[in-house]
C-alpha positions as CSV (number, residue, x, y, z in Angstrom):
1,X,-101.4,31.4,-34.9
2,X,-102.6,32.0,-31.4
3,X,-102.3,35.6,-29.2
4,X,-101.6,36.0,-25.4
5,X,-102.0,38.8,-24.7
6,X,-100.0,40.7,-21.1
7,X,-99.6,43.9,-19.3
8,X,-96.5,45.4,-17.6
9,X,-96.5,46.4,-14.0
10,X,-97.3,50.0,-13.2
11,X,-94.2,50.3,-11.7
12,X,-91.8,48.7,-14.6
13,X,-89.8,51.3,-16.7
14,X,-90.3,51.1,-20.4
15,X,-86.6,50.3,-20.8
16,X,-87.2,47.4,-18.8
17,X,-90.2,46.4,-20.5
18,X,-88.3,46.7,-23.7
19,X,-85.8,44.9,-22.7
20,X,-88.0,41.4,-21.7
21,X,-89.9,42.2,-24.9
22,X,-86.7,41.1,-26.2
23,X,-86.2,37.9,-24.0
24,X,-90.0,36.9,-24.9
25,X,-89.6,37.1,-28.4
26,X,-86.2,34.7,-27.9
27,X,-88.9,31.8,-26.4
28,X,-89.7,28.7,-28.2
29,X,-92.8,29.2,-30.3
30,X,-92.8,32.9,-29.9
31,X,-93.2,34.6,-33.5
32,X,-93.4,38.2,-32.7
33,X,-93.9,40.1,-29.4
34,X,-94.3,44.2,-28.9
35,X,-96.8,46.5,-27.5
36,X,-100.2,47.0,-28.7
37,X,-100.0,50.6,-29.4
38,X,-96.3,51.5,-28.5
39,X,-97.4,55.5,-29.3
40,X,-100.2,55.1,-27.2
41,X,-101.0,58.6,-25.0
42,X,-101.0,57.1,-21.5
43,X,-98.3,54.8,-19.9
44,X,-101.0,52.6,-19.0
45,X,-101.9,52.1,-23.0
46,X,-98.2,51.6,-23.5
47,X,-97.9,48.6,-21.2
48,X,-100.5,46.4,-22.6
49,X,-98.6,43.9,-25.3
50,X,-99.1,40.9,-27.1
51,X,-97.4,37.5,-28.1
52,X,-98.1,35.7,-31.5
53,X,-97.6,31.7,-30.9
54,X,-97.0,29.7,-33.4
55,X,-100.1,27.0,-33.8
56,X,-98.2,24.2,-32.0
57,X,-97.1,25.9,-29.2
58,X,-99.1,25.6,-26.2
59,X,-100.2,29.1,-24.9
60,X,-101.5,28.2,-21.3
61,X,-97.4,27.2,-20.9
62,X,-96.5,31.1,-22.1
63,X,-99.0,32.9,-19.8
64,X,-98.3,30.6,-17.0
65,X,-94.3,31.5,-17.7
66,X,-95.2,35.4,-18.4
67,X,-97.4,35.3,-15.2
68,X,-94.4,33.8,-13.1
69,X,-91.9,37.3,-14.0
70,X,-92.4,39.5,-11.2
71,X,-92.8,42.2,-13.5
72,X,-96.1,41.1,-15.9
73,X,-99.6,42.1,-13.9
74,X,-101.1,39.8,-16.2
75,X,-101.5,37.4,-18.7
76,X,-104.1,35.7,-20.6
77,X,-105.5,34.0,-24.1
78,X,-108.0,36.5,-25.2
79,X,-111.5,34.2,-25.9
80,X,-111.6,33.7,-29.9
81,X,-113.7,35.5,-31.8
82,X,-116.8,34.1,-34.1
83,X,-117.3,35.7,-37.6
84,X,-120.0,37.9,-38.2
């Protein structure tokens, strides 16, 4: 599986941001999508989130679509990480 991994727009209401949660998780390839820490103490912790791909889906296509909504401030594959 691969991540992409987005933030909301300062000004975006969480309802909002709920609701294209739920639109993103409808998207081809799209296994799970939600906030990183939806309990999170600050609103700016709240709007960070995350997409699981599934390995065949091309992830530069998903942050290029998240990255064309008006309301994302960014998307982006995280680099991968090397074992220890």
């Amino acid at each position: 599986m691969q991540v992409v991994m987005f933030s909301f727009r300062p000004e975006v209401p969480e309802t909002r941001q709920d609701t294209l949660l739920e639109q993103v998780r409808t998207w081809n390839g799209v296994v799970s999508a939600d906030r990183l820490f939806a309990a999170g103490p600050t609103p700016e912790i709240r709007r960070m989130c995350y997409v699981y791909v599934v390995d065949w889906a091309d992830a530069s296509v998903l942050v290029n679509n998240l990255e064309g909504m008006p309301e994302i401030a960014n998307a982006f594959v995280p680099p991968a990480r090397e074992p220890m």
